[in-house]
KOLTOR-528501 format. One record per residue: residue number from 0; x, y, z of N, C-alpha, C in turn. Coordinates in Angstrom, 2 decimals, m for minus. Example, Ala and Ser with C-alpha at 12.3 -4.5 7.8 and 13.67 -1.06 7.14 Angstrom:
k, n.c1, n.c2, n.c3, ca.c1, ca.c2, ca.c3, c.c1, c.c2, c.c3
0, 13.19, m5.69, 7.80, 12.30, m4.50, 7.80, 13.20, m3.30, 7.80
1, 12.85, m2.25, 7.08, 13.67, m1.06, 7.14, 12.90, 0.03, 7.87
end
This chain:
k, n.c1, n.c2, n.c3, ca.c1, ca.c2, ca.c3, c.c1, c.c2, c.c3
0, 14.22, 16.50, m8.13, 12.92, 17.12, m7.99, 12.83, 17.74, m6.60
1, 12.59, 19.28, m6.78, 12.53, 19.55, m4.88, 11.12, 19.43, m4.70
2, 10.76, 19.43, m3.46, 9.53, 19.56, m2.78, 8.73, 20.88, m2.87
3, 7.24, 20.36, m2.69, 6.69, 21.86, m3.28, 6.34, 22.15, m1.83
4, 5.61, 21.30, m1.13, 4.90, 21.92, 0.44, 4.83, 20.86, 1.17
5, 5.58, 21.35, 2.61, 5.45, 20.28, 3.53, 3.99, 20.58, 4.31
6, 3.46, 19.86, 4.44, 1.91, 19.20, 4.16, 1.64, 19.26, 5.64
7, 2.93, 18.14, 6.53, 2.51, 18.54, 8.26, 2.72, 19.53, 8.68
8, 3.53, 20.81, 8.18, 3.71, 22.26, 8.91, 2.83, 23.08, 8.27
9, 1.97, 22.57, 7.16, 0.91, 23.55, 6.68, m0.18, 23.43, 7.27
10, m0.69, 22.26, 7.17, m1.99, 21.59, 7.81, m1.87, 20.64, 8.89
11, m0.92, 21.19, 10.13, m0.52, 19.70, 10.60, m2.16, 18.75, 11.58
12, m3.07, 19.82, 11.44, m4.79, 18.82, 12.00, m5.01, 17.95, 10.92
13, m5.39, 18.50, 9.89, m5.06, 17.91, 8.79, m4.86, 16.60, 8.52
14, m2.80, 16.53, 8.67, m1.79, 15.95, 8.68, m1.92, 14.61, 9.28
15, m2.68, 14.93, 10.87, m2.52, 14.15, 11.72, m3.74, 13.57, 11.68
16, m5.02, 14.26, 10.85, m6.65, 13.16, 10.98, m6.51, 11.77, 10.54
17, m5.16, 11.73, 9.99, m4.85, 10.25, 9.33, m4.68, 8.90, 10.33
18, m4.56, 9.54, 11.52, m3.70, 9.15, 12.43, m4.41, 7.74, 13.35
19, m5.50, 8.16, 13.39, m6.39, 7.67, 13.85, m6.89, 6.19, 12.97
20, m6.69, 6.12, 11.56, m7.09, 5.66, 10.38, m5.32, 4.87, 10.55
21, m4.61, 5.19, 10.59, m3.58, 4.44, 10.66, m2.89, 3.10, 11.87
22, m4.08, 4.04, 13.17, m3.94, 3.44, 14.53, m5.11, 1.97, 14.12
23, m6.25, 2.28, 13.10, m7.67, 1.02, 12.96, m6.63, 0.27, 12.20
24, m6.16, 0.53, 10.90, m5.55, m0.70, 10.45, m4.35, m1.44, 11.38
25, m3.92, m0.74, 12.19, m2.79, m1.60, 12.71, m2.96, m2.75, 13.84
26, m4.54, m2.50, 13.90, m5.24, m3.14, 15.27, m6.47, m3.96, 14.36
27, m6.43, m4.32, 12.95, m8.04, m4.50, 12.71, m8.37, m6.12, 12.35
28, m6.76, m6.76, 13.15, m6.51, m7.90, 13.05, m6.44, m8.57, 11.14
29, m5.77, m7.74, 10.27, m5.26, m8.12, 9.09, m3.22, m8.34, 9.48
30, m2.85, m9.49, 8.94, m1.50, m9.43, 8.99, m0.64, m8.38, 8.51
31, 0.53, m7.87, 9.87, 1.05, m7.12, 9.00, 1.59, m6.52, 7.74
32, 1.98, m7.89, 7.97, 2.96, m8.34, 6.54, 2.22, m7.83, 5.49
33, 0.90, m8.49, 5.09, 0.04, m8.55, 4.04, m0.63, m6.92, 4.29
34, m0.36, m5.97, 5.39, m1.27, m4.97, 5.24, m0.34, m3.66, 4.63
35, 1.35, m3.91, 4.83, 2.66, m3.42, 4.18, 2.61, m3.65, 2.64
36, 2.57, m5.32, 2.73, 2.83, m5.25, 1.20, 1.62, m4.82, 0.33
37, 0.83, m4.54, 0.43, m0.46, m3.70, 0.41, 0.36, m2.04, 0.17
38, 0.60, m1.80, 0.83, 1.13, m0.68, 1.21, 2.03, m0.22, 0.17
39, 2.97, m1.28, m0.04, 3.78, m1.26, m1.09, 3.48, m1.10, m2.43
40, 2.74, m2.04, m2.60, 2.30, m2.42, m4.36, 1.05, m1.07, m4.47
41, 0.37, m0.34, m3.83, m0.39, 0.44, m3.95, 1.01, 1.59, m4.36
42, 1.89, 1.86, m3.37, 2.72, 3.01, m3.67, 3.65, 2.91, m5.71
43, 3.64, 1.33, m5.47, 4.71, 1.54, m6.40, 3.51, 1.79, m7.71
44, 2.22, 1.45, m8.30, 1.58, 1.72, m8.99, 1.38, 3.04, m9.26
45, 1.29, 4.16, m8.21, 0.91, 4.96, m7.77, 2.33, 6.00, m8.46
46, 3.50, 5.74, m7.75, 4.97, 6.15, m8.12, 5.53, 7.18, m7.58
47, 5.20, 6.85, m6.04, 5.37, 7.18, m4.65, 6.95, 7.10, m4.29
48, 7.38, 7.32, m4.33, 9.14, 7.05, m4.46, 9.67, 6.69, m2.76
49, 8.97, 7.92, m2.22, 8.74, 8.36, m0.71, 8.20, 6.59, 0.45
50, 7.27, 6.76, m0.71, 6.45, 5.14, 0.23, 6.99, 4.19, m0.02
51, 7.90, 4.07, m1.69, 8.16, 2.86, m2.06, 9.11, 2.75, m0.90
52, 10.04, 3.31, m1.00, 11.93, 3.34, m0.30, 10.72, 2.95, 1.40
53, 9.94, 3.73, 1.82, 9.70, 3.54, 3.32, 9.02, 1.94, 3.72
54, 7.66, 1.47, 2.43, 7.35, 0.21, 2.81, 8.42, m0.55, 2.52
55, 9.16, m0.75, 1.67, 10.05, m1.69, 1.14, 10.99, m1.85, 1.97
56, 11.37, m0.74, 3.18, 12.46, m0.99, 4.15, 11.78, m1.88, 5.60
57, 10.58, m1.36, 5.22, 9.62, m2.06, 6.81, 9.46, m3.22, 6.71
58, 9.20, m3.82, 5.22, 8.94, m5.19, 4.76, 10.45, m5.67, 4.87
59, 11.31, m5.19, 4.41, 12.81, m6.35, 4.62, 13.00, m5.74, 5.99
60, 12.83, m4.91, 7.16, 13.22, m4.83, 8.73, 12.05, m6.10, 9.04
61, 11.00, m6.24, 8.86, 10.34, m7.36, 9.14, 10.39, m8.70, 8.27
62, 11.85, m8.96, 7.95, 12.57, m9.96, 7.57, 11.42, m10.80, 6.55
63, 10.62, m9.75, 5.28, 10.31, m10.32, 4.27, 11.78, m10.76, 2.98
64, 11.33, m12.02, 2.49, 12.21, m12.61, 1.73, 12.67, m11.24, 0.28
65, 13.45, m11.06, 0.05, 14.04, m10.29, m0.61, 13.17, m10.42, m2.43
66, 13.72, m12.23, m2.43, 13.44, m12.06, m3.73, 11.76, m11.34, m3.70
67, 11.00, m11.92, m3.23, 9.29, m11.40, m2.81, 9.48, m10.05, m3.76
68, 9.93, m9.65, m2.74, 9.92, m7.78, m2.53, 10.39, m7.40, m3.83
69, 11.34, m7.99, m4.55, 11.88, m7.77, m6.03, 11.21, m8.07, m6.64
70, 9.98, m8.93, m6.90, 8.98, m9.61, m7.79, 7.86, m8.90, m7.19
71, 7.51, m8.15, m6.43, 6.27, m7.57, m6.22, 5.58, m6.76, m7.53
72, 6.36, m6.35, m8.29, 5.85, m5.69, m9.19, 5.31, m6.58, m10.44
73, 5.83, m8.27, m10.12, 5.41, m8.94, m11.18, 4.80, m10.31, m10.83
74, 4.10, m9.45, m9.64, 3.41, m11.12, m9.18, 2.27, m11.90, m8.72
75, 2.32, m11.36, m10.88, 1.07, m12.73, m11.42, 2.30, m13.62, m12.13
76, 3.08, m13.33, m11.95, 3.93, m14.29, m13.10, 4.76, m14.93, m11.82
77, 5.15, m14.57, m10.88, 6.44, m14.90, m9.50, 5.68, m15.95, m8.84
78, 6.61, m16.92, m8.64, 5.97, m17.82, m7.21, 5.88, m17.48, m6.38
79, 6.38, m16.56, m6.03, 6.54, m16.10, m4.27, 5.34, m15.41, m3.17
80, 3.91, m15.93, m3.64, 3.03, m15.31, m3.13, 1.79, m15.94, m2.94
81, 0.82, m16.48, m1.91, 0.16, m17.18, m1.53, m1.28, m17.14, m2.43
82, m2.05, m17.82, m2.22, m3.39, m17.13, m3.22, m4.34, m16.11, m2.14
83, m3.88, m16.11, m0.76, m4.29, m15.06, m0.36, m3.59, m13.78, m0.57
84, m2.66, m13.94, m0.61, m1.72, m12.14, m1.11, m2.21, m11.94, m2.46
85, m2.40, m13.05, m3.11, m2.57, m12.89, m4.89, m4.34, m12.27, m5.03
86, m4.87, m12.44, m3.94, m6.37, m12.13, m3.83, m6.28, m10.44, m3.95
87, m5.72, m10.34, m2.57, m5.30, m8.72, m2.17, m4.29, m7.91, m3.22
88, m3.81, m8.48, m4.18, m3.12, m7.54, m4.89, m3.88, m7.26, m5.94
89, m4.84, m8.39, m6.29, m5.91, m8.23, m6.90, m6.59, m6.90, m6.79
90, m7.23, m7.25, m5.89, m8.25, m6.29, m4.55, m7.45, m4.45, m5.05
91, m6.48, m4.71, m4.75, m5.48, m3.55, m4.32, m5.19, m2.47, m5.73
92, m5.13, m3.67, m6.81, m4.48, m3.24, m8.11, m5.93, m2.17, m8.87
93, m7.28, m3.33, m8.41, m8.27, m2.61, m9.20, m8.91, m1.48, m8.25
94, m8.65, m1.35, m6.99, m9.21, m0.34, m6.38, m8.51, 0.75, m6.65
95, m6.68, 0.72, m6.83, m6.30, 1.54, m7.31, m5.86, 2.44, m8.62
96, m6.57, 1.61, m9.58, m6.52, 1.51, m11.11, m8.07, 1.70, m11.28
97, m9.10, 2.65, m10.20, m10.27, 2.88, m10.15, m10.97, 3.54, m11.34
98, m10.13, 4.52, m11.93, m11.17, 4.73, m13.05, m10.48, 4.18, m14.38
99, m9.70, 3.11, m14.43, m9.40, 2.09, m15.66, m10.44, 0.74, m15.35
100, m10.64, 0.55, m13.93, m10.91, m0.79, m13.80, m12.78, m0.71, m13.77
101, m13.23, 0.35, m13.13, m14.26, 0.24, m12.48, m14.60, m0.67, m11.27
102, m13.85, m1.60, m10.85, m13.77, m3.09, m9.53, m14.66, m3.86, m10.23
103, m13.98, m4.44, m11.16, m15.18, m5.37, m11.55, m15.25, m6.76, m10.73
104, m16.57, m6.99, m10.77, m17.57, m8.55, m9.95, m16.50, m9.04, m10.02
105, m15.29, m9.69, m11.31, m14.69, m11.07, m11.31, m13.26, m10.58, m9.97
106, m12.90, m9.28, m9.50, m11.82, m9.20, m8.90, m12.67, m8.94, m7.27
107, m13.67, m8.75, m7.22, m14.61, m8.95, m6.03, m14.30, m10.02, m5.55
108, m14.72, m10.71, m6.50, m15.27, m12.09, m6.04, m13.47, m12.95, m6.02
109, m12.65, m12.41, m5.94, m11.12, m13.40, m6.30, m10.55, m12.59, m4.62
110, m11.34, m11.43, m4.76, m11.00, m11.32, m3.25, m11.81, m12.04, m1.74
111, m13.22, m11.77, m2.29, m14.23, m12.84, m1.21, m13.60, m14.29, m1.32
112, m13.22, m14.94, m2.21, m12.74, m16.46, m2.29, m11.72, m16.26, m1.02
113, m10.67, m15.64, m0.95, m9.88, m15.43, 0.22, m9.79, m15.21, 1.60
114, m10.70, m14.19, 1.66, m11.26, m12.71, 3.08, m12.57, m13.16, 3.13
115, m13.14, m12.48, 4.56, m13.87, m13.06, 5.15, m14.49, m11.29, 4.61
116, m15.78, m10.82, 4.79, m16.26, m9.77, 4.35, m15.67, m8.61, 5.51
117, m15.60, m9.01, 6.88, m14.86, m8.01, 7.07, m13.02, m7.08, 6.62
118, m12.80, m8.94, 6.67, m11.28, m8.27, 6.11, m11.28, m7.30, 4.61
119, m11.83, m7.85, 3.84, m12.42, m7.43, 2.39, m12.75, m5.65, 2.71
120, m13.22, m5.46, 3.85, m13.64, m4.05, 4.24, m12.30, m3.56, 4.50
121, m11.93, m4.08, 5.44, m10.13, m3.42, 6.43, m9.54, m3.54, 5.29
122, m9.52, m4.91, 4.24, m8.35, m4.05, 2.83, m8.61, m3.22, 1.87
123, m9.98, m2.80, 2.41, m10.62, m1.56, 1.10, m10.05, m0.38, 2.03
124, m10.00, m0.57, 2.98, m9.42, 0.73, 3.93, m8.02, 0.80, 3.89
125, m7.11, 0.01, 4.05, m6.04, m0.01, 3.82, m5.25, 0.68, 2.80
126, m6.20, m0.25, 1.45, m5.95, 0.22, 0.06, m5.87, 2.05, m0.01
127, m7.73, 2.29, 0.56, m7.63, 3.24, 0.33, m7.00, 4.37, 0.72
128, m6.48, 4.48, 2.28, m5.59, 4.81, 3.00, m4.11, 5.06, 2.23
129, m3.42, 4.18, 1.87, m2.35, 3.97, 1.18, m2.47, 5.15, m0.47
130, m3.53, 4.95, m1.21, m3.80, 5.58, m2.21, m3.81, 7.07, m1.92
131, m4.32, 8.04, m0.67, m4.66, 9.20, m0.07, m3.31, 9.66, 0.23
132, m2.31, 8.45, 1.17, m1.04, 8.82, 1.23, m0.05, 9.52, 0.41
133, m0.63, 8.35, m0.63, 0.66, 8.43, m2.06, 0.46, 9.93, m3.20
134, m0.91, 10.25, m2.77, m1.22, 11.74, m3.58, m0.71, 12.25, m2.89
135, m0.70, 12.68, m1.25, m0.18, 13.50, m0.72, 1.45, 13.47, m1.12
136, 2.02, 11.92, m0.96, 3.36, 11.99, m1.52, 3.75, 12.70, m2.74
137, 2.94, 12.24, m3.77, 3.71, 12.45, m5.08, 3.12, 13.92, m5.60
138, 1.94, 14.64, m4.66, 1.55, 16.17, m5.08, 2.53, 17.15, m4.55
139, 3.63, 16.28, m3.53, 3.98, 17.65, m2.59, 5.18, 17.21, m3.00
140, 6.01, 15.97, m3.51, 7.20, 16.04, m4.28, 8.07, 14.93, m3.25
141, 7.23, 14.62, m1.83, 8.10, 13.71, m1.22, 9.10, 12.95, m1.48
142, 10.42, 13.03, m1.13, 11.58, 12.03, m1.28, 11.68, 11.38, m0.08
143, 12.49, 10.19, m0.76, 13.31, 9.11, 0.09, 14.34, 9.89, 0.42
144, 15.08, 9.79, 1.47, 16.52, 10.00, 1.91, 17.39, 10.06, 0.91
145, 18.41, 10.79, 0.74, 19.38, 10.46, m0.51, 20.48, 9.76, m0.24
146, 20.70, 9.36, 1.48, 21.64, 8.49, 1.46, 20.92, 7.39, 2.01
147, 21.69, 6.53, 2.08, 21.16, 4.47, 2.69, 21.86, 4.68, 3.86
148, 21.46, 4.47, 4.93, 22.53, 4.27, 5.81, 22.37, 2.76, 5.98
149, 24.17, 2.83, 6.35, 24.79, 1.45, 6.41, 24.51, 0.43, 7.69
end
């Protein structure tokens, strides 16, 4: 698939208003870890190819457990995930499955059991952040690298 438009040499003000929105989550005192794999499971729903290959490399450079990262796509069924991550994927799945889900009260409330109301805010930002990304990814045709380096 080639690329249709690179997005920072068209609009790079644009490009870069994100920037600012990327600098709040990294400071808004949510764990990294949990604000990546966020990052992740939003892209791979989404089918971000671009984000998957980029969170999935940040999460194993920040020495997340492998199997995790292989079961992310299935984990309501995987052990490998706390009932606070299981809150936020919650959180994550129906904000981004917005006009299947509507956010209903019962995935609200499975995220308040977890998060404190601010965090609940910083992962609606996150989420939504991540979701804005992944259109830009998957409208303009973004790829991963075609090689791995070793």
């Amino acid at each position: 698939m080639s690329s249709r438009l690179e997005l920072k040499k068209v609009t790079p003000n644009g490009y870069k208003a994100f920037g600012p929105l990327y600098e709040y989550v990294a400071s808004c005192g949510l764990d990294r870890a949990l604000v990546d794999l966020m990052f992740l499971r939003v892209s791979q729903i989404n089918g971000c190819a671009y984000c998957v290959d980029l969170h999935w490399r940040d999460l194993s450079k920040a020495g997340a457990d492998p199997r995790k990262l292989n079961s992310l796509i299935t984990w309501q069924e995987a052990p490998f995930f706390s009932a606070r991550e299981r809150a936020a994927l919650i959180w994550a799945e129906s904000l981004t499955r917005v006009a299947d889900t509507g956010v209903p009260d019962g995935d609200y409330a499975a995220v308040k059991a977890e998060f404190s109301e601010k965090e609940v805010a910083d992962l609606t930002i996150v989420i939504s952040l991540m979701n804005a990304m992944n259109r830009i990814g998957v409208s303009t045709r973004l790829a991963p690298a075609a090689t791995v380096a070793a």
